[in-house]
N, C-alpha and C positions, 0 to 999 in steps of 0.2 A: 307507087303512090298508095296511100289509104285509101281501103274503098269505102263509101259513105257508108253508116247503119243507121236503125231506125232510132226516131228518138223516142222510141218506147226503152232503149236502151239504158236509158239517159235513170232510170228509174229500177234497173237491177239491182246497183248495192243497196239497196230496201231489202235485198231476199239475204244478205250478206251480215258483212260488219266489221272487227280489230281491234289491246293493253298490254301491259306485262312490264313486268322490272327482269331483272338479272344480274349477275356478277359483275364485278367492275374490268370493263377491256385491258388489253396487254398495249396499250400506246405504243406506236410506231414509233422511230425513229424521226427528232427533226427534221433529219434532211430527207422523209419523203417515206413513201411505203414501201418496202422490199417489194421487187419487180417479181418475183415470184408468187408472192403470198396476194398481189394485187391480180395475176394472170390465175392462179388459184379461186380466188372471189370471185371474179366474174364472171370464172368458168362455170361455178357451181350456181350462181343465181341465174346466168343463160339456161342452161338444163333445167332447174326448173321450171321454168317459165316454158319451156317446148314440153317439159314430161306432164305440167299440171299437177292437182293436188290427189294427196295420196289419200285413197278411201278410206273414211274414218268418220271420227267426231270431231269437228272442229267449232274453237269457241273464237268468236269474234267482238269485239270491244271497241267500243268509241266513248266519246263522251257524255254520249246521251243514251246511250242502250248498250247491253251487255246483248249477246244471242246466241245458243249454238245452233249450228247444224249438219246435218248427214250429206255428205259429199261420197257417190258411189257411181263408176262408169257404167254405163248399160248394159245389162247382157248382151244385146247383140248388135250393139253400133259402140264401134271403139269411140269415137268421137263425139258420142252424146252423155254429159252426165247425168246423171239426177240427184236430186238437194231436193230432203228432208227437211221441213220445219218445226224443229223438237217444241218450241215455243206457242206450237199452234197447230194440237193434237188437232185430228180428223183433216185438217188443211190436205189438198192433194198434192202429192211430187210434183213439181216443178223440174220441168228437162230446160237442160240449157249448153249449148257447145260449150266443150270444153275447154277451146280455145278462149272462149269468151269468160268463160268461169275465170279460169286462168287470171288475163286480161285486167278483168276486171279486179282482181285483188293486188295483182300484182304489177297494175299501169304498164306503161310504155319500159320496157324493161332494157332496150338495146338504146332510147334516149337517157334511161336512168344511169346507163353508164359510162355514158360520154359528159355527165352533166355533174355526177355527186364521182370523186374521185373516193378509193380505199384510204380510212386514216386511222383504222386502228384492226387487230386481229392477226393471225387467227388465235383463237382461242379456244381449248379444248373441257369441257364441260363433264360433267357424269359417269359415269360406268357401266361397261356390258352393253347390253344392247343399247342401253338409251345414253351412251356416248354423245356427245354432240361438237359440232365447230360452230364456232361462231366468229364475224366478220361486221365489223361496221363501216358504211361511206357516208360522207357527209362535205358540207359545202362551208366552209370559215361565216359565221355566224347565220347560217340556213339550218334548213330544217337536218336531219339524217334518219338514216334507216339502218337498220339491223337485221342481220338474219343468223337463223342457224339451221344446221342442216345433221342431219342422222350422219355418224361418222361410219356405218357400216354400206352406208345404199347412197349415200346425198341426196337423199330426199328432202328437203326444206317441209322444217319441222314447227317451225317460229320467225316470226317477224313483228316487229316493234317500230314504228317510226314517229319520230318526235320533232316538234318544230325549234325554231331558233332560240328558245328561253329552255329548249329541254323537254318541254313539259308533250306529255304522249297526245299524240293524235289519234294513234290507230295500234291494235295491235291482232294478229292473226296468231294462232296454237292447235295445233294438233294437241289435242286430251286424250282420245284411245283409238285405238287403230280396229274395234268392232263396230258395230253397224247396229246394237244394242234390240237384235233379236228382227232388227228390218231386214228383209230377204228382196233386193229389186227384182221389178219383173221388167223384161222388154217393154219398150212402150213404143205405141205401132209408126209406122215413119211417115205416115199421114198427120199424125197428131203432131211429132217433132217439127215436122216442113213448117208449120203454121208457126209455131209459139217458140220458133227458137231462129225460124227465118226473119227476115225483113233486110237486109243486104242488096244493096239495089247495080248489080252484075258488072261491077267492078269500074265504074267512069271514076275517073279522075277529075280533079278538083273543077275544072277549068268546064267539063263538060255539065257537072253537075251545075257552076252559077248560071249557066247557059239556059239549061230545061228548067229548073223550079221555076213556080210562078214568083217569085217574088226577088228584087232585086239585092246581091247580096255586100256584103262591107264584109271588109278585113280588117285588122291592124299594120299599120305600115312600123310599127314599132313593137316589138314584144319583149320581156323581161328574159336578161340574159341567158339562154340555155333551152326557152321555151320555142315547141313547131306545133303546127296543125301537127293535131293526130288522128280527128275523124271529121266525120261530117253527116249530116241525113236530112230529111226533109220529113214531115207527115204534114195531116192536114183534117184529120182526124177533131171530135171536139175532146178537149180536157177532160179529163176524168175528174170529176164533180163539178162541172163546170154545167152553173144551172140553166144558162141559154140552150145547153145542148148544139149550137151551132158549130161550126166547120171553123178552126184556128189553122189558118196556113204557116208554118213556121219551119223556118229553115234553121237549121242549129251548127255550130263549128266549135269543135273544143281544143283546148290549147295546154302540153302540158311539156313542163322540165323531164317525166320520168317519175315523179312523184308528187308534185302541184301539180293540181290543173283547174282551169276557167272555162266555162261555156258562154258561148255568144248566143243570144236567140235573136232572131231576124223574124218580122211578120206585116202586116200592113199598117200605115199609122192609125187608120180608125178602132184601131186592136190592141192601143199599147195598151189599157188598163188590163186587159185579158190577160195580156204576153206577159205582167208586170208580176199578176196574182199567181201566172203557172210557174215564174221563174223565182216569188218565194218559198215553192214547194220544193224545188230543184234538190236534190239529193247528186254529189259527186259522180259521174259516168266511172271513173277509175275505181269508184269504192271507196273512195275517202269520205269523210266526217261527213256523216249522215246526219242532217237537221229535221228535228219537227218545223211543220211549217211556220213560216213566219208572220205575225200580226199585221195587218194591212196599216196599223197602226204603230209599229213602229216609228220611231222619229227620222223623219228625212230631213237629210242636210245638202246643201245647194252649196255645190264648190262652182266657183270659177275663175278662171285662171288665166295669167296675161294674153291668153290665145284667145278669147271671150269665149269660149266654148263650155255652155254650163254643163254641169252632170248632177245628174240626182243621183245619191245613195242612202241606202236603208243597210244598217249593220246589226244583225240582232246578236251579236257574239259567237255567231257559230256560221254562218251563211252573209255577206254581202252582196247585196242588187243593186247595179251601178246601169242608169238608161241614161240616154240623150232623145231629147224633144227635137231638134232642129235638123236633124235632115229629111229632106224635103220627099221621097217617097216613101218610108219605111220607118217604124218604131221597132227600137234595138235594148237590146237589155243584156248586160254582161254580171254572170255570175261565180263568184270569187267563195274560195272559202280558205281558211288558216294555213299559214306557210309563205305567205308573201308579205310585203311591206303594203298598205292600205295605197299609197301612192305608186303601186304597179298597176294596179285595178285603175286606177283616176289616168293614168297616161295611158294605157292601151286603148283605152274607149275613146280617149280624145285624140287618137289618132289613125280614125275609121276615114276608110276609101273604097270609092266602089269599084267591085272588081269585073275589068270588061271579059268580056267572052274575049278567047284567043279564035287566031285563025290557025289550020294547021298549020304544026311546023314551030308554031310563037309558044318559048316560056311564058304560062301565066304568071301575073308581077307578083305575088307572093310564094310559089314555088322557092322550095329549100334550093340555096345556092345564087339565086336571085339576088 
């Protein structure tokens, strides 16, 4: 099972980013991908996603900010990176596990591939060292991804993913493999534990709705291909949040591999609170980073033969989709590009609260369920 993290998480790909074109693929065959060349892809996008990103410059691109930055393993903790922010001289390094660096750029990568089959590649790129393969998967009018990887090391060198019109969502590049005269120093493991910790010692889902204070809701219905992938709690106040008081908020995120959605749970006297932090919502996986959005945005009020209303606010880059009517907790579910607008309106109108198990009991939304 996923262990919950914090939702300071929730607020990473801020440090992050992802564009890019390239040559036209080598189309598969109709009837399917070479079983080779699909055992080939997968193989090299698992590895990376265990090896993480290779020390360097990397430029990351969305559609609302370009950014590079410096990706270097620690001197003396294999396991901690640190990330340079070239965009925000004097700023200080930023440590973050590696796993989670990872993670975060490159989503749920063992559901990304049970979810987006191989439909085009490989295909072999450049010369000499900066040879390259490239490979794309993709879902019959879903979003896809791309990658390519250094033909001498399989290092994943590039990634591009695009939504269902084509049109680029994210793109990740390695630019230079120096470090542009930055030399890392250790950074002490008092410092790490703090600001790279927050993992709360491995409960599974079932114990976690148990202990937060606050009661929690699932989807009993989720879009094809989509799991829980995390969970966490804080309790913390918002940052800029000018009550300064204490927002207890329970969080669940939901993703295909490459989509993903957050749920936030907190008390009903909180929904305006819950409403304004989940406009500010930036992607947990790294995808499409939005500036926040206008409290003013236009809401529109669906409802639907279940009478179950929802409010949403769509600012073109980020959707917040709440329901007012259940009766102890104010819920806000946060969507952003890559799904159809009516995945977002049926997940949320098919919230249940989830009971504590006893041991021994499947909890009701556990995978396999």
């Amino acid at each position: 099972m996923r262990r919950p993290s914090s939702l300071a998480s929730l607020g990473f790909a801020a440090l992050l980013g992802a564009g890019l074109g390239a040559g036209t693929l080598a189309m598969l065959p109709r009837s399917g991908p070479d079983e080779r060349a699909a055992e080939d892809a997968d193989a090299l996008l698992t590895r990376a996603a265990e090896r993480g990103f290779t020390d360097g410059r990397w430029r990351i691109v969305e559609q609302m900010w370009t950014r590079e930055r410096l990706f270097a393993r620690d001197p003396a903790q294999a396991d901690l990176c640190q990330i340079r922010l070239l965009d925000r001289p004097g700023a200080p390094v930023l440590p973050a596990a590696c796993r989670d660096l990872t993670r975060h750029l490159l989503g749920d990568v063992a559901q990304f591939l049970k979810a987006y089959p191989l439909k085009a590649g490989p295909v072999v790129e450049g010369q000499g060292d900066e040879r390259a393969v490239s490979f794309e998967w993709s879902r019959d009018g879903g979003p896809s991804r791309r990658a390519w990887f250094r033909a001498s090391t399989g290092d994943l060198v590039r990634l591009v993913e695009r939504d269902g019109a084509g049109e680029v969502l994210r793109s990740v590049e390695l630019i230079g493999r120096d470090l542009a005269g930055w030399t890392p120093t250790p950074i002490p493991v008092r410092t790490a534990a703090v600001r790279v910790g927050g993992e709360s010692g491995g409960l599974d889902f079932a114990a976690f709705a148990a202990r937060v204070t606050v009661p929690i809701y699932e989807p009993t219905r989720l879009p094809p291909k989509f799991r829980r992938a995390e969970f966490g709690y804080d309790d913390r106040a918002p940052r800029g949040d000018a009550s300064g008081e204490k927002l207890p908020v329970a969080w669940v995120a939901y993703t295909d591999g490459l989509v993903r959605m957050n749920l936030f749970i907190t008390r009903r006297a909180d929904m305006r609170r819950l409403e304004a932090l989940a406009r500010e919502q930036t992607n947990a996986a790294g995808r499409t980073t939005c500036p926040t959005s206008s409290a003013q945005t236009p809401e529109e009020m669906l409802e639907g033969a279940d009478a179950i209303l929802v409010h949403r606010r769509d600012d073109g880059c980020r959707v917040v989709l709440r329901r007012d009517d259940l009766p102890d907790v104010a819920v806000a579910l946060v969507g952003f590009r890559g799904l159809a607008p009516d995945d977002y309106v049926q997940t949320i109108r098919t919230l249940v609260r989830v009971s504590p198990t006893k041991p021994g009991e499947v909890p009701l939304h556990e995978p396999g369920r």
